[in-house]
PANUVEX-197415 format. One record per residue: residue in three letters; x, y, z of N, C-alpha, C in turn. Coordinates in steps of 0.2 Angstrom, whole numbers, padded with zeros to 4 digits, always signed. Atoms other than C-alpha are relative to their C-alpha. Layout:
N
AlaXYZXYZXYZ ...
This chain:
124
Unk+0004-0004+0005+0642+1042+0138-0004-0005-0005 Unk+0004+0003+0003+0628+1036+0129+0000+0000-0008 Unk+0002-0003+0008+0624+1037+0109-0007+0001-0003 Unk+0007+0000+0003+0605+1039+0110+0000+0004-0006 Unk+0000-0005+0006+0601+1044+0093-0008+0006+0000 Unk+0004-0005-0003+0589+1061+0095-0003+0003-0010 Unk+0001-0004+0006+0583+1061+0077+0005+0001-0006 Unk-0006-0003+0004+0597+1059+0065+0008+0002+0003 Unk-0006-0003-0004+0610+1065+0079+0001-0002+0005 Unk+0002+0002-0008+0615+1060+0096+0001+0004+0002 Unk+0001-0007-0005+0614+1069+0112+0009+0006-0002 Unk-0007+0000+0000+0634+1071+0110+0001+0007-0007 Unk+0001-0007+0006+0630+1080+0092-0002+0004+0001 Unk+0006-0005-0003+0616+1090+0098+0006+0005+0003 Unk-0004-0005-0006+0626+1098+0113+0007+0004-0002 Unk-0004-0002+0003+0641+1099+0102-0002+0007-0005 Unk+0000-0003+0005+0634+1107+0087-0004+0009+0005 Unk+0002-0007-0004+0624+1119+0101+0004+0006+0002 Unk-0005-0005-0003+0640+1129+0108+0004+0000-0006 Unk-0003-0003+0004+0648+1128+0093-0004+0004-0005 Unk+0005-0008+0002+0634+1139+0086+0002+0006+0005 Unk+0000-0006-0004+0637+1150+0101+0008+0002+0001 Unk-0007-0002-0001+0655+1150+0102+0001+0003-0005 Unk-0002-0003+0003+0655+1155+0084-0006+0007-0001 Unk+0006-0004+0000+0642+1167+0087-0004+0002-0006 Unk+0006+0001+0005+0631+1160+0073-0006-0002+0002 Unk+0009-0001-0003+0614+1166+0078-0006-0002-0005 Unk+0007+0000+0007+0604+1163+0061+0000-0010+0002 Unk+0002+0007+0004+0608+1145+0064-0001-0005+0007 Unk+0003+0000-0006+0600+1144+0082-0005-0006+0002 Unk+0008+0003+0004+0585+1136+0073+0001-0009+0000 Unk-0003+0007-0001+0596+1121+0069-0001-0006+0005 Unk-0001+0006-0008+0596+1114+0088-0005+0003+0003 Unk+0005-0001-0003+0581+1124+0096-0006-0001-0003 Unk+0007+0000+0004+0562+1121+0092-0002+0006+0001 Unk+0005-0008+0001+0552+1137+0086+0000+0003+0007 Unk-0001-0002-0010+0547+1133+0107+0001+0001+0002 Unk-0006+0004-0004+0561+1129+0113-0002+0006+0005 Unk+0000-0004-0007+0563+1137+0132+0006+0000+0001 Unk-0009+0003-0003+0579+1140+0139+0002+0007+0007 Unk-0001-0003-0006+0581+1144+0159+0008+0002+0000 Unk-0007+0000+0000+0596+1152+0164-0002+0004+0008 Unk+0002-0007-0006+0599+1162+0181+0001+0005-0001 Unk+0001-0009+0001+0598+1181+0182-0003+0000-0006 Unk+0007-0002+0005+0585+1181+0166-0006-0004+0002 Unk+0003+0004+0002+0568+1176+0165-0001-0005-0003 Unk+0000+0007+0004+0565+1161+0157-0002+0003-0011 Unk-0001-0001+0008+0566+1163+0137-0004-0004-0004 Unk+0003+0008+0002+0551+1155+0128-0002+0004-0008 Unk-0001-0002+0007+0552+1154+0110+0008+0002-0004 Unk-0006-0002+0002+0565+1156+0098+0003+0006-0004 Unk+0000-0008+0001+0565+1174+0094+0003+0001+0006 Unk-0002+0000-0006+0566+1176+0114+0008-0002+0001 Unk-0006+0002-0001+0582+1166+0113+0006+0002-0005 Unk-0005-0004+0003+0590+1173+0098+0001+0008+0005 Unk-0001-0007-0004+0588+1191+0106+0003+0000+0005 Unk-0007+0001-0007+0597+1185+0123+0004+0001-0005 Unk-0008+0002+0002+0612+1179+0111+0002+0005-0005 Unk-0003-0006+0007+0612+1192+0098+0001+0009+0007 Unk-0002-0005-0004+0609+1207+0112+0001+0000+0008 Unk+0001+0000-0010+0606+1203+0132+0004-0002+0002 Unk-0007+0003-0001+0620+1191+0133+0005+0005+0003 Unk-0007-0004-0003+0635+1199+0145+0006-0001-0005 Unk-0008+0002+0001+0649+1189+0135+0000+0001-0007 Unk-0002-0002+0007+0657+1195+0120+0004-0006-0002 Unk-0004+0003+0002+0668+1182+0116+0002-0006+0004 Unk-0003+0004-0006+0673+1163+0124-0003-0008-0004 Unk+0002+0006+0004+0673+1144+0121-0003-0004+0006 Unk+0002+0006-0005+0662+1130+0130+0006-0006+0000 Unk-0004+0008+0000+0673+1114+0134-0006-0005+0005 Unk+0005+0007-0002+0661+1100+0136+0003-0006+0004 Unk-0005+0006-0003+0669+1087+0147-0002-0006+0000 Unk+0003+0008+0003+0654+1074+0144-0007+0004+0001 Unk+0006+0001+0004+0637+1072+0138-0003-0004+0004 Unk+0005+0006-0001+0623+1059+0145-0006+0001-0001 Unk+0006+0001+0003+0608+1055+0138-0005-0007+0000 Unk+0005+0007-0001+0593+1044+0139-0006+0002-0003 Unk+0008-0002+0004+0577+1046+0124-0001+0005+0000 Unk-0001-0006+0005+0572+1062+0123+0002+0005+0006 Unk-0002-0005-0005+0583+1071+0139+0008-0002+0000 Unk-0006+0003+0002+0601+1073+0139+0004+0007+0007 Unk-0003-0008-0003+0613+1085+0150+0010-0003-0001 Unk-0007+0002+0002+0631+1089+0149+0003+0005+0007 Unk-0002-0004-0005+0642+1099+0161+0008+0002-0003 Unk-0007-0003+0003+0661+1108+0158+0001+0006+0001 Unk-0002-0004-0004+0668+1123+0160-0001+0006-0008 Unk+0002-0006+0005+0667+1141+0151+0005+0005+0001 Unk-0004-0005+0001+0681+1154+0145-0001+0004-0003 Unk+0004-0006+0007+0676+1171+0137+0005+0006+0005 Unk+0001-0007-0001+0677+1188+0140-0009+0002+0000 Unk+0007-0004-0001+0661+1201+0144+0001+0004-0004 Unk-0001-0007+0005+0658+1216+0135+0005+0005+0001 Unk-0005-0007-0006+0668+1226+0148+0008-0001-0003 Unk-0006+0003+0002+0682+1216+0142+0002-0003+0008 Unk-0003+0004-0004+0683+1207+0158+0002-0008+0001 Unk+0000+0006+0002+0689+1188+0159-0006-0005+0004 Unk+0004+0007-0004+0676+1173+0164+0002-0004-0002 Unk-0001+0009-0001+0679+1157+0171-0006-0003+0003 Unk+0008+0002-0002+0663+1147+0173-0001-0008+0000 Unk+0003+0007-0001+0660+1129+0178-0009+0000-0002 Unk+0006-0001+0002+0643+1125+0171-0003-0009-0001 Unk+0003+0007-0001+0629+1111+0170-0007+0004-0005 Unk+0009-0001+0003+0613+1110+0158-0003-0006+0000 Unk+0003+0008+0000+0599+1097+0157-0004+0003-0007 Unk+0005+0000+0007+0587+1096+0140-0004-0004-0002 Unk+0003+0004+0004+0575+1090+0132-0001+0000-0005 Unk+0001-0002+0009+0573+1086+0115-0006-0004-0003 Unk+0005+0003+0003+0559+1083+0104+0002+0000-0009 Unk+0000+0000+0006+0560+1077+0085+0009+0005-0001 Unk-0005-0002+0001+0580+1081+0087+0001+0008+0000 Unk-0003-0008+0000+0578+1099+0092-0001+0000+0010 Unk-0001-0004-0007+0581+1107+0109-0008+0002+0002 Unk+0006-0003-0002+0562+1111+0117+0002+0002+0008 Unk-0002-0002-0007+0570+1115+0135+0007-0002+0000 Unk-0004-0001-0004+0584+1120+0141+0003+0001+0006 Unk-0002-0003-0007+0592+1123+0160+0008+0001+0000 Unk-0010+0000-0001+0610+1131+0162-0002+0001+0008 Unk-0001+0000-0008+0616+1130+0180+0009+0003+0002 Unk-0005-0001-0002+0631+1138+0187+0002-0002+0006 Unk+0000+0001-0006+0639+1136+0203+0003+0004+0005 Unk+0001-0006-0003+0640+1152+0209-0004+0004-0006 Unk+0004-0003+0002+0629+1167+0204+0004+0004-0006 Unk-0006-0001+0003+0637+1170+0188-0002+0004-0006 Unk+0001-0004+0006+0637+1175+0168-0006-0004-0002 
């Protein structure tokens, strides 16, 4: 694990403080970790550009009602970083999800300007 510093923070902070804004589903403070731009691909949505676009996934489009990221590591190198770990929640239905996952990012001036989440199957 690296410690590049992205502005203030490293990739490690960044990634961190990113799902703990979504784990605690604090959406006003989205702003913190994405740029206005920010993009963020995922499968089954179009790509989400802007950060109006990406609050409204997390605040309404999103399937999961409740759950927590476990980050298992970080790596980074200047302004791109990716992590991978695994994901516990429920959905709205009140079903359970279990999700291995992987994202890569870019950052610019310490914010999130790209996003890719990846699963390993066709998933939440």
């Amino acid at each position: 694990m690296t410690s590049t510093t992205m502005v203030g923070r490293t990739a490690e902070q960044l990634v961190n403080t990113l799902f703990d804004i979504i784990d605690n589903r604090r959406w006003d403070d989205l702003s913190d970790v994405f740029a206005e731009d920010g993009v963020y691909e995922r499968p089954g949505y179009d790509s989400l550009v802007g950060l109006a676009q990406i609050e409204r996934f997390y605040r309404v489009d999103r399937i999961i009602s409740s759950g927590c990221h476990q980050v298992e590591q970080v790596v980074s190198d200047l302004g791109s970083a990716a992590c991978w770990g695994r994901f516990t929640g429920e959905d709205k239905a009140g079903h359970a999800l279990h999700e291995g996952f992987a994202d890569t990012y870019r950052v610019v001036d310490g914010k999130i300007t790209r996003r890719t989440t990846y699963f390993y199957r066709p998933a939440i």
